[in-house]
C-alpha positions in Angstrom: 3.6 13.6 -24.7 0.5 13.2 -22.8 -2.9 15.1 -23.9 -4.8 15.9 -20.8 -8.0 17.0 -23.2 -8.4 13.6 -24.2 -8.2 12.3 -20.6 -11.2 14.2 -19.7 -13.9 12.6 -21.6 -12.1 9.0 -19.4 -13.0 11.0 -16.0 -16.2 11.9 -17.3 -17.2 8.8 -19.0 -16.2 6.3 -15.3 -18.3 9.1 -13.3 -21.2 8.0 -15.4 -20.1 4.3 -15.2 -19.9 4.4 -11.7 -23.5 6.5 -11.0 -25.2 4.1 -13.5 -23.8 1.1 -10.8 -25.7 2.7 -8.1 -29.2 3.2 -10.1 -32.0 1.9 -7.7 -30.2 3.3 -4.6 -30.6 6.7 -4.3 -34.6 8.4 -4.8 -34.8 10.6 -8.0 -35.2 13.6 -5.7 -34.6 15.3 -2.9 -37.3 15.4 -0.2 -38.8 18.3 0.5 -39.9 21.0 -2.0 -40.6 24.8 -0.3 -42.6 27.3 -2.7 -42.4 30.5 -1.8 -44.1 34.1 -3.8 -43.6 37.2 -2.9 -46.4 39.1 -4.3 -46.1 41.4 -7.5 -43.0 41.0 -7.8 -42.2 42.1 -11.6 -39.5 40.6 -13.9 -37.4 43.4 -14.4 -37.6 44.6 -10.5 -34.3 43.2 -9.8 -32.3 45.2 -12.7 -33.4 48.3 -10.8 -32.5 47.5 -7.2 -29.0 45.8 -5.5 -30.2 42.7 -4.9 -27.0 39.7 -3.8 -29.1 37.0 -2.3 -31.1 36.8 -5.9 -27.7 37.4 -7.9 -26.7 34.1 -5.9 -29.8 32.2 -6.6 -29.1 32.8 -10.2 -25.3 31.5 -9.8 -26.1 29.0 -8.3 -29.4 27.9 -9.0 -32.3 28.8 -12.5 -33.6 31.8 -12.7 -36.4 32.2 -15.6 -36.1 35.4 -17.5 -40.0 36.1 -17.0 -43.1 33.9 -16.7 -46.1 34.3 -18.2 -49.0 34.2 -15.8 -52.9 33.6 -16.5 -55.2 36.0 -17.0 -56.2 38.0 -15.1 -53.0 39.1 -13.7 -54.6 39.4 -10.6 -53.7 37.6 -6.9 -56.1 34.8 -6.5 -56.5 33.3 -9.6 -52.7 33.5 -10.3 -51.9 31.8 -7.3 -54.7 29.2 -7.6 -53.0 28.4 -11.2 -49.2 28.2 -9.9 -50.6 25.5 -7.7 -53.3 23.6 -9.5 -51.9 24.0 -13.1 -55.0 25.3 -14.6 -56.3 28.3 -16.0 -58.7 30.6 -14.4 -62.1 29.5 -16.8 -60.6 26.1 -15.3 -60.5 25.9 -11.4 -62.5 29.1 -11.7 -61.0 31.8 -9.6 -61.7 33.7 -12.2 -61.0 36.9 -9.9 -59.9 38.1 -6.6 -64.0 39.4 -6.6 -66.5 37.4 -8.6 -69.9 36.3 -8.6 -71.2 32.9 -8.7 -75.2 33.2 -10.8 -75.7 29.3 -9.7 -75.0 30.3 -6.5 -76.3 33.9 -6.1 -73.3 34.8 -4.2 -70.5 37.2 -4.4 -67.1 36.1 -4.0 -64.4 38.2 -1.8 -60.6 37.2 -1.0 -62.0 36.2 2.6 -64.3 33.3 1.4 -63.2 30.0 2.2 -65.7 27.8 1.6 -65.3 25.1 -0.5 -67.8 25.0 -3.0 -66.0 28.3 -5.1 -62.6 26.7 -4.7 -63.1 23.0 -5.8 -62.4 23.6 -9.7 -59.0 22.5 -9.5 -56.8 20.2 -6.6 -53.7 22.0 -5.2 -50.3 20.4 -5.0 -50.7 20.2 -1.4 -54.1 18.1 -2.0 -52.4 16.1 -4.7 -49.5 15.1 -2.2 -51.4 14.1 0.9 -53.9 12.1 -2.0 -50.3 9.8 -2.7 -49.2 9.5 1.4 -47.2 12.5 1.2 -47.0 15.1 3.7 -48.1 19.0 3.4 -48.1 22.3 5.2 -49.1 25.9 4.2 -47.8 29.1 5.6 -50.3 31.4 3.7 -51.4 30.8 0.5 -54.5 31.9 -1.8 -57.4 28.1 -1.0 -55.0 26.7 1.8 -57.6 27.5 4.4 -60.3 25.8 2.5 -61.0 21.9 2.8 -60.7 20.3 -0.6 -61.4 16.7 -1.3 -62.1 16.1 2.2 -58.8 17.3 3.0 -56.2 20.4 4.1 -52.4 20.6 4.8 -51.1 18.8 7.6 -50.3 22.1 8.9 -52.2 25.4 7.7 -52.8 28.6 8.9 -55.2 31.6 8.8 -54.2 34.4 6.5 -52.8 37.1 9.0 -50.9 39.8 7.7 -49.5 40.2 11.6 -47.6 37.3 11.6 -44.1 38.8 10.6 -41.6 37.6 8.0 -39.2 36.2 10.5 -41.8 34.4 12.2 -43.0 32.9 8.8 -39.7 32.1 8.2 -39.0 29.9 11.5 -42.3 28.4 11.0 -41.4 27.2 7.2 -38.5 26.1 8.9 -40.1 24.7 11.4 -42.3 22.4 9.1 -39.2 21.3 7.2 -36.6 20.0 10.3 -39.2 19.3 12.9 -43.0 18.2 10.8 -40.8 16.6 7.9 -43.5 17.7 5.6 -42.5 17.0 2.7 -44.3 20.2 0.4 -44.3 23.4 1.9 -45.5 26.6 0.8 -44.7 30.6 1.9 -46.3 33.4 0.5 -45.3 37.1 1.7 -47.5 40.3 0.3 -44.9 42.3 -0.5 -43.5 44.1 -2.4 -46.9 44.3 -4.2 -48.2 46.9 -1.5 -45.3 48.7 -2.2 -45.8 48.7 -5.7 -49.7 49.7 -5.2 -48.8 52.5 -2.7 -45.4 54.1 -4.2 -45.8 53.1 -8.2 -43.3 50.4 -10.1 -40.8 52.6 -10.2 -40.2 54.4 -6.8 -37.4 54.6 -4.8 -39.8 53.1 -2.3 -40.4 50.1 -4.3 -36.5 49.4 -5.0 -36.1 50.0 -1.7 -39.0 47.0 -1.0 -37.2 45.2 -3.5 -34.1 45.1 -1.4 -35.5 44.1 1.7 -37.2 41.3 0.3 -34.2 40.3 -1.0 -32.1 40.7 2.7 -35.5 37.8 3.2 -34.2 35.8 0.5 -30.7 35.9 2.1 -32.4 34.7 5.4 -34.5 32.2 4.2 -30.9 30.5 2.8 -29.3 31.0 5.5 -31.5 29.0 8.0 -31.7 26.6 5.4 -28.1 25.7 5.7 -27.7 26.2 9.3 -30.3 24.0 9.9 -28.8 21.2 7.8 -31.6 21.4 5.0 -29.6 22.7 1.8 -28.9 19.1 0.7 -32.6 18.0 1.1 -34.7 20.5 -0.4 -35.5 22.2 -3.5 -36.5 25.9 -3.2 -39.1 27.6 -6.0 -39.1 31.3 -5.8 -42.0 33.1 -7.9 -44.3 35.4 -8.3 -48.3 35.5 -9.4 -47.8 38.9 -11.7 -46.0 42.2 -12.4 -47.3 45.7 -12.0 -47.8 49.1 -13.8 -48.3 52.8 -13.5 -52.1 53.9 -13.0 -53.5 57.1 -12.8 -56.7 58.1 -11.2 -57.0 61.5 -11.9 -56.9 61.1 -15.5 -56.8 57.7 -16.2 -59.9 56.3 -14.3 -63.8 55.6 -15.9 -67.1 55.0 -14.5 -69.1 52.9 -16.4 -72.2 55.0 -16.4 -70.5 57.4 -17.9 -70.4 55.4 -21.0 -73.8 53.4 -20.3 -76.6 54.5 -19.2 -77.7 52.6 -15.6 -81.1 51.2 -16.9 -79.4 48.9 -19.2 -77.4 47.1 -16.6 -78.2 44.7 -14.3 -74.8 44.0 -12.1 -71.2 44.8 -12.5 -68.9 42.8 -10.8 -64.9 43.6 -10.4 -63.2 46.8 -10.7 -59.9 48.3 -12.0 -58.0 46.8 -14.8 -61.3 44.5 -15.8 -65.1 44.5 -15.2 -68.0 41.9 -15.8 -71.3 43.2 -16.7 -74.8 41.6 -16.6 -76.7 43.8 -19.1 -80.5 43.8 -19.4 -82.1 41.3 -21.5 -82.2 42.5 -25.0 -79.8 45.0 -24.1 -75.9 43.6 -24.9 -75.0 45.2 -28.2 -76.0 48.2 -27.0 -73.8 48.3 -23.8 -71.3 46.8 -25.8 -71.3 49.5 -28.5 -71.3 52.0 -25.4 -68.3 50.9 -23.4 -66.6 50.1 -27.0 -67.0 54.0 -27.6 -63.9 54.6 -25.5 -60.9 53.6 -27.2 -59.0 52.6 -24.0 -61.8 50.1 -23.7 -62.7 46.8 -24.7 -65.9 45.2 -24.5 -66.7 41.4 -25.6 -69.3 39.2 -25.5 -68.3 36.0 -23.9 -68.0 34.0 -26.6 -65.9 36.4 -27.9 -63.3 37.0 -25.1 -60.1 35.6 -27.1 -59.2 32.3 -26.8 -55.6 33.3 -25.8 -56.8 34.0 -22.3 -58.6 31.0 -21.6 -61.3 33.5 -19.6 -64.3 32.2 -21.0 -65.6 28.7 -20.5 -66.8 28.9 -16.7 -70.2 30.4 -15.7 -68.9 33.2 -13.3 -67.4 35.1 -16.4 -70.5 37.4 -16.7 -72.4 37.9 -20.0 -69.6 41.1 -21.1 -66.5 41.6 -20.4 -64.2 44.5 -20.2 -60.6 44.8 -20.6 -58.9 48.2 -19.9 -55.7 48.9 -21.8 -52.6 49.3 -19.7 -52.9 52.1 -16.7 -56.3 52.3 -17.4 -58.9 51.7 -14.5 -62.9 51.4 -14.9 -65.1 51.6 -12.1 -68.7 51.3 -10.9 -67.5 54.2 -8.5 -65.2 56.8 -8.8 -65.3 58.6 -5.5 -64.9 55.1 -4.2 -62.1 54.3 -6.1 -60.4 57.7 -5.7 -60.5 56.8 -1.6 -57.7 54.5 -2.2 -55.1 56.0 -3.2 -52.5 53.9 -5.6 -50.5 54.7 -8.1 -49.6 51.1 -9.3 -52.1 48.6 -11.0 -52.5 44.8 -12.9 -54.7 42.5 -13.8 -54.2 43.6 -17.4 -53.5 41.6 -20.2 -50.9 38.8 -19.4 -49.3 39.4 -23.3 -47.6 42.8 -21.5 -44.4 43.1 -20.3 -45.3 44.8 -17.1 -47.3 41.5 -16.3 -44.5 39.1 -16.1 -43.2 37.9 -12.9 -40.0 36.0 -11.3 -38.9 32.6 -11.3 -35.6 31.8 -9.7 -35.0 27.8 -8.1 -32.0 26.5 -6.2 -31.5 23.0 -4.8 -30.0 19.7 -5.1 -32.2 18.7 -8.2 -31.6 22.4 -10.0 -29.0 23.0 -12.6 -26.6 26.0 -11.2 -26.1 29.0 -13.5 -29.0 28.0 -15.2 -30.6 30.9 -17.6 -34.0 29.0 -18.4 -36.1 31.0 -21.1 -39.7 32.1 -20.2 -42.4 29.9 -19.5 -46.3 29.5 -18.4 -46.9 29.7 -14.6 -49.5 26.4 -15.6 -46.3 24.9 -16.1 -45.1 25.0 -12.2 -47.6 22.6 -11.0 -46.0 19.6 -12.9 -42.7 21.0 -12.3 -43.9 20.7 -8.2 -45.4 16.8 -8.8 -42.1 15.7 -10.9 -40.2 17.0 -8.1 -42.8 15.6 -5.2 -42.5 12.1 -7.1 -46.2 12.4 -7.2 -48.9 11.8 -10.4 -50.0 15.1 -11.0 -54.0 15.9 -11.3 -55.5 16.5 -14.5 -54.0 20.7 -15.3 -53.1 22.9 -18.8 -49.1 22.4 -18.2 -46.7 20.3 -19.0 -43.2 19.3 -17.5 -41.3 19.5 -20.7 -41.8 22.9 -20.5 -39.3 23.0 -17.4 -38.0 19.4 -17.2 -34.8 20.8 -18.7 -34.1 22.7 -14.8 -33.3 19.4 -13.5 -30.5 16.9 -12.9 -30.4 13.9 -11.1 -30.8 13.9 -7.4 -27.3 13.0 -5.6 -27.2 11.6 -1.6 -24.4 13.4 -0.1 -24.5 11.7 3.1 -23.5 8.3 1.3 -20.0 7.3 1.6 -20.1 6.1 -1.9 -20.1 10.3 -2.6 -16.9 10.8 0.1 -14.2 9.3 -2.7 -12.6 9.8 -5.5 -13.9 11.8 -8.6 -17.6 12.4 -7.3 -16.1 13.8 -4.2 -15.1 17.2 -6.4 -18.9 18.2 -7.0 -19.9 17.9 -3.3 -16.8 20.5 -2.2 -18.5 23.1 -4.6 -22.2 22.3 -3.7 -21.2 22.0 0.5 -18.8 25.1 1.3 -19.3 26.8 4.6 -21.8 29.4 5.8 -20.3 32.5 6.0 -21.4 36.3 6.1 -19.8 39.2 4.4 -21.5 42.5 3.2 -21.9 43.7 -0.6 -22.6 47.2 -1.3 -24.3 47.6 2.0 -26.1 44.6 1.8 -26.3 41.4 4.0 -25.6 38.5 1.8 -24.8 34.7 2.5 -22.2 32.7 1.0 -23.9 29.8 0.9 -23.6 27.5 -2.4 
């Protein structure tokens, strides 16, 4: 009697043979790589909303069950590390607001110049440094010349250019430019989360419109006869938290008294100060008086963050515990009203973020366990082919997401055996609704 078990391990063993025979052939990845973050989005967001185009990612694709992001879990210097590999103290962003003593300059979100971003080289640096080919459709440094260089294509930060449009132009860099790194960044639903709270209907309800985005983004992909020839990251720089300005909110001078401060810089979940000289154990002491406070000298700041070897991390610095906010003005910060918050403490659960990645080189049904967001810039290079710069991650970390790249349009993939895995990774676009929701059948 025949045992078909024990034929199996044949099959398997002559696919192997016969993909070893073709070593040298075929590159060791696909093309292009497209980054995209949607802003704030937290970990746990999608167990609270009806979200199909991120359930397929996950069949289909890895999906991370959290990362851990640098500190501070704040915009700028969480993007700057996704895409450099280093911490803040490193390619120091050190906040979305900072100030610079060598300089004698403050630092806002709209400063592009190049001496506050030169710390660390972005992917899209490192791949035009190797003859590769880059484009940028919004993304924390993009606008700023680095090394002599930018994206081949870049663009203005300009909240007016709508999702769609920043779709087809994504799209556009992919099928027309052939660039072959691409990144998207959309600033939801971390508005959302600031305006509503983390858990409003109004931010599920974001939550599922970013993920009718997600559905979009795949389908154009496929329709435009990229699925096979790029690998898609989806993240997020950090997660969010309930705040509470009416009773959770400090001013500083409260605690200190004004004549023994020189500057504060930053606001909210963190502050720098620049006390008077002579005068830093005693506006240590005061802030330290609070017990939702934390007040450190900078040699002190724990090691953990790696948030203190850079020389825009000011003399003393504050960390607020979670939903707490300090402020050099509270009238000021009372104008804006929010009820959601980060920058605290990466160690906290409502400071993780998303990872989900889908593509020819990405293991489908993949449930990868959590790891550093330093750890996505080598995961970009490996994929790019490229040497990575000099960063504080490492691919083995996220080397296990990956298999070998396979050239579906090569006749030697048409026959036989091999000809099974291209059916389940090429079936037809098609549309169908789930509870309501647009979804695409696309892997």
């Amino acid at each position: 009697m025949a045992h078909p078990v024990r034929f199996i391990p044949i099959l398997v063993l002559l696919a192997i043979c016969l993909t070893r025979g073709t070593e040298g052939k075929y590159r060791k990845y696909a093309k292009h790589v497209l980054l995209v973050s949607m802003d704030g989005f937290r970990w746990d967001y999608i167990d609270k909303a009806k979200t199909p185009n991120f359930d397929r990612l996950e069949c289909y694709g890895v999906r991370s069950k959290y990362v851990t992001n640098v500190y501070p879990t704040n915009t700028f210097p969480s993007h700057y590390t996704a895409i450099t590999g280093l911490h803040a103290e490193s390619h120091g962003i050190v906040g979305n607001y900072m100030y610079d003593p060598d300089f004698d300059e403050i630092f806002t979100i709209g400063t592009h110049d190049t001496k506050w971003w030169d710390g660390g080289e972005p992917a899209w640096i490192t791949a035009r440094k190797q003859g590769l080919t880059s484009g940028t459709m919004f993304w924390p440094g993009s606008e700023v010349e680095i090394q002599g260089l930018r994206p081949n294509r870049w663009y203005y930060y300009n909240e007016s250019i709508t999702y769609d449009q920043r779709l087809d132009i994504v799209i556009d860099m992919l099928k027309v430019d052939k660039l072959d790194f691409v990144t998207l960044y959309f600033h939801q639903p971390d508005f959302q989360g600031h305006v509503s709270g983390p858990s409003s209907q109004g931010l599920i309800d974001k939550v599922e419109e970013m993920d009718e985005y997600i559905g979009k983004l795949l389908h154009k992909l496929v329709v435009n006869g990229l699925k096979d020839d790029v690998n898609l990251l989806i993240m997020s720089d950090h997660g969010m938290t309930d705040i509470d300005h009416d009773n959770k909110l400090v001013e500083i001078w409260d605690l200190v008294d004004r004549s023994l401060i020189e500057r504060t810089v930053d606001t909210g979940a963190l502050m720098h100060v620049v006390p008077v000289s002579g005068q830093e154990q005693a506006v240590i002491d005061a802030i330290n008086s609070h017990p939702h406070f934390t007040a450190y000298r900078k040699a002190d700041i724990p090691n953990r963050l790696h948030y203190k070897n850079n020389r825009r991390i000011m003399p003393i610095f504050v960390m607020a515990d979670e939903g707490w906010t300090i402020t050099f003005d509270r009238d000021f910060t009372r104008r804006y009203t929010k009820k959601g918050g980060h920058g605290f403490d990466n160690r906290l659960m409502s400071m993780k973020s998303i990872f989900y990645a889908i593509g020819p080189n990405f293991k489908p049904n993949y449930a990868a366990p959590p790891f550093k967001s330093v750890d996505l810039y080598p995961l970009i290079c490996e994929l790019l082919g490229i040497r990575p710069a000099p960063n504080n991650g490492s691919l083995c970390n996220t080397a296990d997401f990956l298999k070998p790249y396979r050239n579906y349009n090569d006749k030697f993939y048409n026959y036989g055996l091999l000809n099974l895995l291209r059916f389940y990774s090429m079936q037809q676009t098609r549309h169908r609704k789930k509870d309501g929701k647009l979804t695409y059948d696309l892997y």
